[in-house]
C-alpha positions in Angstrom: 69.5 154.1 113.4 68.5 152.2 116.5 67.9 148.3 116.6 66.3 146.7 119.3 66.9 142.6 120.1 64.9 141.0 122.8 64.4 137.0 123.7 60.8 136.3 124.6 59.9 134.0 127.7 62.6 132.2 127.7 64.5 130.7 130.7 67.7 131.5 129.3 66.9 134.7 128.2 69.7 136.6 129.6 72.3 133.8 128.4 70.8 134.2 125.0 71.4 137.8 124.7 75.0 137.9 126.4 75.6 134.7 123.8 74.3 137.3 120.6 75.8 140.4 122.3 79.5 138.5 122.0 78.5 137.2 118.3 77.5 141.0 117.1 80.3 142.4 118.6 82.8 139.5 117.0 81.2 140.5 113.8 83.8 143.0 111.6 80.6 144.1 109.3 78.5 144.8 112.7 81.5 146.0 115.1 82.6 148.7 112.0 79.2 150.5 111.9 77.8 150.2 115.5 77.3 150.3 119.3 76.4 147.4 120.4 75.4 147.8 123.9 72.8 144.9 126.7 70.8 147.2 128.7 68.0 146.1 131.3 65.3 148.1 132.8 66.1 151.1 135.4 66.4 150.1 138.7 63.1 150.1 141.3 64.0 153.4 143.6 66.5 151.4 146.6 67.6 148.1 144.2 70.3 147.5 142.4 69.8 146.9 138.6 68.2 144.0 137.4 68.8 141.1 134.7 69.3 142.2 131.4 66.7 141.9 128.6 67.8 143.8 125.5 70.4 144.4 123.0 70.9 148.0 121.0 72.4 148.9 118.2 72.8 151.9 116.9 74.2 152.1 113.4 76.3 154.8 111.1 75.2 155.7 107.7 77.6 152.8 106.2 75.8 150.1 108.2 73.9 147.5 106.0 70.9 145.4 106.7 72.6 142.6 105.2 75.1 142.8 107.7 73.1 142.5 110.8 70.7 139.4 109.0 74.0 137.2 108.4 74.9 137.8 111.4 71.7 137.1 113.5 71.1 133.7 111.0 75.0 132.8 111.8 74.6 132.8 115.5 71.2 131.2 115.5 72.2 128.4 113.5 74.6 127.6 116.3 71.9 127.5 118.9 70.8 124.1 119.9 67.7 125.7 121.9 67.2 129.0 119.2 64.8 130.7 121.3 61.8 133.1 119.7 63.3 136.9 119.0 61.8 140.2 118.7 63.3 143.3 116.4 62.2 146.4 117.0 63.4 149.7 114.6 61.3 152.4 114.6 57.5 151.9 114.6 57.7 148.6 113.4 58.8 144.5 115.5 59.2 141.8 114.0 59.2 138.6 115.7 61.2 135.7 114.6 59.8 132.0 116.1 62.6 129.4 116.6 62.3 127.4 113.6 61.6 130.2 110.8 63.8 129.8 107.7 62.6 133.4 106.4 64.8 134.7 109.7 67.6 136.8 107.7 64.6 138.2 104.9 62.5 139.6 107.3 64.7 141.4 108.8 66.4 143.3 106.3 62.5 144.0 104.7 62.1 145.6 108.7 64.9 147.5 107.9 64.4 148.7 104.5 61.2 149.1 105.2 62.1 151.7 108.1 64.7 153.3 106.4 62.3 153.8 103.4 60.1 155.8 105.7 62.7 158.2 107.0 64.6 159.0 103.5 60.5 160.0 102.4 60.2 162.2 105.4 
């Protein structure tokens, strides 16, 4: 299962995502069943790489969406500035605005709901 994370147009984007990457991978439930990994685009042909924009995570089969929700409400609550957040998992994103107290529901339905899909398949 793969998990996508991104901060939209924020200035501190990149701080954000290093601050989340650090809280997932502090996290027992979330560093027992998966990579957690802050990639950035490929490099334009002669540059070096660029600023990062996105977390992964790619899960086992004992991962639980529960897991990741607690997790992601934990480290938001300790944001001063808690900056709007895109989920991607399969077809489907869900984005989270800053002050959205349905933050850890929606995305275990986004998870569910994708996992539904593939166990139908």
């Amino acid at each position: 299962m793969l998990i996508s994370i991104r901060v939209d147009d924020s200035a501190d984007s990149e701080t954000e995502l290093r601050s989340l990457h650090g809280w997932l991978t502090d996290d027992p439930a979330i560093r027992h069943h998966a990579r957690v990994t802050l990639t950035g685009p490929p490099p334009a042909p002669g540059h070096m790489g660029g600023a990062l924009d996105v977390i992964q995570l790619v899960f086992d089969e004992g991962f639980q969406a529960a897991s990741l929700a607690l997790a992601y409400a934990s480290w938001r609550s300790t944001r001063r500035a808690k900056p709007t957040m895109t989920i991607e998992h399969g077809e489907t994103k869900i984005t989270l605005p800053a002050d959205d107290p349905e933050t850890a529901a929606k995305i275990v339905r986004l998870l569910d709901q994708n996992g539904d899909k593939k166990r139908k398949r």
